[in-house]
C-alpha positions in Angstrom: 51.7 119.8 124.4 51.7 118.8 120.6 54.9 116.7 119.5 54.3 118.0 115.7 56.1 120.7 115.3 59.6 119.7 117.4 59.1 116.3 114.7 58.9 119.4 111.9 61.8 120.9 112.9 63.7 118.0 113.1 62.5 116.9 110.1 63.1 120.6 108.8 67.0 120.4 109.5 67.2 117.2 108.0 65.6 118.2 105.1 68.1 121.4 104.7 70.8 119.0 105.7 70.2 116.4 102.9 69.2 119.7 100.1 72.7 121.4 101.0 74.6 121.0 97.7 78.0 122.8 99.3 77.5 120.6 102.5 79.2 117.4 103.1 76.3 114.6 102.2 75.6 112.2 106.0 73.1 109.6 106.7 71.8 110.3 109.8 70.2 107.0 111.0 66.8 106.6 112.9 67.5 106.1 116.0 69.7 109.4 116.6 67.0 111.4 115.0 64.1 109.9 117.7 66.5 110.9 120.3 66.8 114.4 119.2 63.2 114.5 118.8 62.9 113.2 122.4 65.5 116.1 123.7 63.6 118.8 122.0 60.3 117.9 123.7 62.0 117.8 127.2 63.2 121.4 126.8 59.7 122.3 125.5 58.2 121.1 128.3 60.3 122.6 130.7 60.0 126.1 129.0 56.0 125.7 128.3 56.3 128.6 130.9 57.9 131.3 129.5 56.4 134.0 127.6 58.2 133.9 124.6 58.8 130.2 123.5 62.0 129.9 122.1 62.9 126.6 121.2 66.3 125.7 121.4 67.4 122.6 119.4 69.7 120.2 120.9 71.8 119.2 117.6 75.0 118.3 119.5 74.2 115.0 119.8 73.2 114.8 116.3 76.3 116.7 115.1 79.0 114.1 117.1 77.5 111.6 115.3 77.0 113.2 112.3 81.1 114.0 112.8 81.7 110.9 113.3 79.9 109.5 110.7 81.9 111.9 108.5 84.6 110.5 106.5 87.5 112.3 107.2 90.1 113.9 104.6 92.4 111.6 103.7 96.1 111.9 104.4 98.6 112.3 101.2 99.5 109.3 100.4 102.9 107.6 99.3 103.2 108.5 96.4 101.9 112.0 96.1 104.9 112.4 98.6 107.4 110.8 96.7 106.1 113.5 93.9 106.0 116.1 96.1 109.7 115.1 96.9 110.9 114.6 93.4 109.2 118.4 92.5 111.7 119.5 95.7 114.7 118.1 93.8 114.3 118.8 90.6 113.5 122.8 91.8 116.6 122.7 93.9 118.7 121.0 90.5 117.4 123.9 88.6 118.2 126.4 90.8 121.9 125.0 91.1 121.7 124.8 87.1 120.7 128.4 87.1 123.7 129.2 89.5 126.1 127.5 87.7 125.1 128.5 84.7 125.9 131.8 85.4 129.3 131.1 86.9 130.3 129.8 83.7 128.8 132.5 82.0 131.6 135.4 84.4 133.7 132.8 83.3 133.1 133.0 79.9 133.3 136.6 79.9 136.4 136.4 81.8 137.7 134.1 79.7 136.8 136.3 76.3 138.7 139.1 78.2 141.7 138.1 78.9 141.4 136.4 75.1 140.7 140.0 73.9 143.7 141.0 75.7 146.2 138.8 75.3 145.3 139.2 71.5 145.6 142.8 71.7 149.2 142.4 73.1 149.8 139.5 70.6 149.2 141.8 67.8 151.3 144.9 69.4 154.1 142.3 70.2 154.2 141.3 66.6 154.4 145.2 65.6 157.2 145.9 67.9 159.4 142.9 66.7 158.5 143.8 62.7 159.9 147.2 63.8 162.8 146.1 66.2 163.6 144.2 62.7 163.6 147.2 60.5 165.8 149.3 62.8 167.8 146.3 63.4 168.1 145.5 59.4 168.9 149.6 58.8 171.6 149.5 61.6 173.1 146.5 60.1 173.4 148.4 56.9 174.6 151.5 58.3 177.4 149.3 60.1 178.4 148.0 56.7 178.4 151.6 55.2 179.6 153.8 57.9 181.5 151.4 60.3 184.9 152.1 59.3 183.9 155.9 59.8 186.3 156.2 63.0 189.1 154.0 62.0 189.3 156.6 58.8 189.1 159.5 61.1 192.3 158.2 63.1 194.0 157.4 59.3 193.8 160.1 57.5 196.6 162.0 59.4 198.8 158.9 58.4 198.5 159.6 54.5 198.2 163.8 55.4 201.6 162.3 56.6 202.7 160.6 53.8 202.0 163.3 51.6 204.2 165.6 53.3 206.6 163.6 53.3 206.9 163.0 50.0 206.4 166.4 49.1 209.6 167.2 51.6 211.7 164.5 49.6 210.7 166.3 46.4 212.0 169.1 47.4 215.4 168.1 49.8 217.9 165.6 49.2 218.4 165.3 53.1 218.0 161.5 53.2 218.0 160.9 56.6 215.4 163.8 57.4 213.6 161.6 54.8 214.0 158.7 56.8 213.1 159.9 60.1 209.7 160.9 58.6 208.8 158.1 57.0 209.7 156.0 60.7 207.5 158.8 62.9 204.8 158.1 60.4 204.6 154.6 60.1 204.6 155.0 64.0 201.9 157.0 64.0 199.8 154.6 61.8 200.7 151.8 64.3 199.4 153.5 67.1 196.1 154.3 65.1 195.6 150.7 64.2 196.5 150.1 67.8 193.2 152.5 69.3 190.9 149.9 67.2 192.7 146.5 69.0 194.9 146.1 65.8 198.4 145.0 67.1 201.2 143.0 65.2 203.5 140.4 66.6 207.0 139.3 65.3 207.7 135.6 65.3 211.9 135.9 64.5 213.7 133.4 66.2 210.4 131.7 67.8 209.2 128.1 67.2 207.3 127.5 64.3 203.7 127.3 65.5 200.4 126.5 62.8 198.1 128.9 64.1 200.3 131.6 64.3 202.6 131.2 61.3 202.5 130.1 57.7 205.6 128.9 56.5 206.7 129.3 53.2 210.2 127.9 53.1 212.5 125.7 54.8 216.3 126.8 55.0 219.5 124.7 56.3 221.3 126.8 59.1 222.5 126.7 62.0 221.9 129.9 63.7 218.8 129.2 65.1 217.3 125.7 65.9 215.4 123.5 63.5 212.2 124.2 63.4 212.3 128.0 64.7 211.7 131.0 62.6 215.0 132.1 60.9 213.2 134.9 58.9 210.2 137.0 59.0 208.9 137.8 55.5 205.5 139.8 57.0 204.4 140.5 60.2 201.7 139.1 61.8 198.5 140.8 63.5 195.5 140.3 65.9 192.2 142.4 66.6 191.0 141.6 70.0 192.8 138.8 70.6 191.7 136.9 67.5 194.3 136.5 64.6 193.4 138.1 61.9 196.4 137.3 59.6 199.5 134.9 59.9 202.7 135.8 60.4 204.6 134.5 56.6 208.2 132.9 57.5 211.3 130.8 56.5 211.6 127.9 59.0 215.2 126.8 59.8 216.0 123.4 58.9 219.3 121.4 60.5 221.9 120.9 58.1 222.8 117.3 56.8 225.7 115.6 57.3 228.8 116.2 54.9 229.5 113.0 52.8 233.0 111.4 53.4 235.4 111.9 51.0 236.7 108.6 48.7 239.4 106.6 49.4 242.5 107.3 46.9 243.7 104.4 44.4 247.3 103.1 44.8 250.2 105.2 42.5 250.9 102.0 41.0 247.9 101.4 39.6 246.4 104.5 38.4 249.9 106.1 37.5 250.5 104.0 34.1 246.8 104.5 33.3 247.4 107.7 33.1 250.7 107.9 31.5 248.8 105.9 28.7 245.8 108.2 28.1 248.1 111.1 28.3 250.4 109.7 26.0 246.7 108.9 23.3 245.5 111.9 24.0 248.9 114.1 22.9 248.6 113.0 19.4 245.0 114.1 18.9 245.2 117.5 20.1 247.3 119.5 17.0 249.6 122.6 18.4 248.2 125.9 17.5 251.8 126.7 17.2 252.1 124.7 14.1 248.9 125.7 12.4 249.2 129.2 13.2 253.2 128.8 11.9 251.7 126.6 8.7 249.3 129.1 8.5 252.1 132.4 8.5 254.1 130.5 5.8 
C-alpha cells in the first residue's frame, strides 16, 4: 500500500495548523509527527478491506502533545489583583459618598424647613408683640384719661349733696338741719372713697411714728405723754394698705422744771437802801397838785 498520501495528510494538517492565523501557533516536533504517520498507516492497513476507504486520522496523540506543548493562560497576577481590589474600594467609597451625600442633602432640606419656619413664626411673633404694644400703649392712655371714670361716678352724689345742702341753708335758718346734712354727706363721701380702698386713720393720743405722721409742732403738756400726739391738725389716709398721705400733728412735749425762787436779802440791809432811794427819788418827781394849783393861780 503507498505511504504517500497518509504522509500528505499529515503533512496537510500541519500545513493548515501552522497557516491558521486565529489558531494558537505550536511546534510540533519530528518525532510526534513520524508516529502519527506510523498510526495512520496501521489503520490503513487494517481497513485496506472495506469498500469505502475512510481514513480516520489518529490526531490524539498529536493533540496531547500539542496541549501540552501549549502555553497555558496565565493566572492574574499580584498586582492586577491589588488593582482589581483597589477598583472594589474606591466603587464601594463612592457608593457610600453617594449615600451620604444624599442624607445630608434630606438634611439640608430639613434643615431649610424648619429655618423657613421658625422664620415664619419669628416674623409673626414680632407682629404680635408690635401690636400687643399698641394696645398695650392705647390702654395705658385710656387708664390715664378714663381711670378715675368710676371713682367720679360714686362722687358725684357727694357734691349733688352739697349742693342741696347749700341750697336748703339758703333758704332755712334751721342750723342744726344744716348740720345734720352736711355730717350725712361727708359720710356719704367717706364711704365712696372707702369702695376704691381709700380709708383715713386718726393718730390723737398715739405715739409719734415717722412713717405715719409728720409733725409740725412740739407742745409742753401734760395730758398725754411726751412724744404722743396731743393734736391732730389732718387726718391721715391709705389706699390698699399703702399710705398715701401722712397724718399732720402737734407732738406733746414734757414740761420743764419750774426754777426755784431767790433767796430774800436781810431787812437790815436792803431796808436803809431803800429808805435812801426813796428819799432821792421824792425830790425829783414834782406833785401834779402843785403845778396844776400854780397853774389855776
Amino acid at each position: 500500500m503507498d505511504r504517500s498520501p497518509a504522509r500528505e495528510i499529515v503533512r496537510a494538517v500541519s500545513g493548515t495548523q501552522d497557516n491558521d492565523k486565529g489558531s494558537i501557533q505550536t511546534d510540533i516536533g519530528q518525532d510526534v509527527i513520524d508516529e502519527a504517520v506510523r498510526s495512520v498507516e496501521r489503520r490503513m492497513d487494517e481497513d485496506a478491506g472495506s469498500a469505502g476507504t475512510e481514513v480516520e486520522l489518529d490526531v490524539s496523540a498529536p493533540a496531547a502533545e500539542a496541549d501540552a506543548s501549549t502555553p497555558e493562560v496565565a493566572p492574574p497576577t499580584e498586582d492586577a489583583a491589588a488593582l482589581r481590589q483597589e477598583v472594589e474600594s474606591l466603587r464601594a467609597q463612592l457608593d457610600f459618598s453617594q449615600t451620604k451625600a444624599r442624607e445630608t442633602l434630606e438634611r439640608l432640606k430639613e434643615a431649610h424647613e424648619r429655618a423657613k419656619d421658625f422664620q415664619d413664626r419669628a416674623i409673626r411673633s414680632a407682629a404680635d408683640l408690635e401690636n400687643y404694644r399698641k394696645r398695650a400703649q392705647k390702654e395705658k392712655e385710656d387708664v390715664q384719661k378714663f381711670g378715675v371714670e368710676k371713682l367720679l361716678k360714686d362722687l358725684l352724689p357727694v357734691v349733688d349733696n352739697l349742693d342741696r345742702a347749700l341750697d336748703a341753708a339758703g333758704k332755712s335758718p334751721d342750723f342744726d338741719s344744716f348740720q345734720k346734712g352736711v355730717a350725712m354727706t361727708r359720710k356719704s363721701f367717706e364711704d365712696s372713697l372707702g369702695r376704691h380702698g381709700v380709708k383715713g386713720f386718726s393718730a390723737k393720743g398715739q405715739p409719734f411714728d415717722p412713717r405715719l405722721h409728720e409733725a409740725i409742732q412740739q407742745v409742753e403738756t401734760a395730758e398725754v405723754p411726751a412724744g404722743h400726739v396731743v393734736y391732730e391738725v389732718t387726718r391721715g389716709f391709705y389706699l390698699n394698705d399703702r399710705l398715701v398721705r401722712p397724718a399732720m400733728v402737734v407732738v406733746a412735749r414734757a414740761p420743764e422744771p419750774v426754777a426755784a425762787a431767790p433767796e430774800a436779802a436781810p431787812a437790815s440791809t436792803e431796808a436803809p437802801k431803800s429808805a435812801e432811794e426813796g428819799s432821792s427819788a421824792a425830790p425829783q418827781t414834782p406833785a401834779p397838785s402843785d403845778s396844776s394849783s400854780g397853774g389855776s393861780q
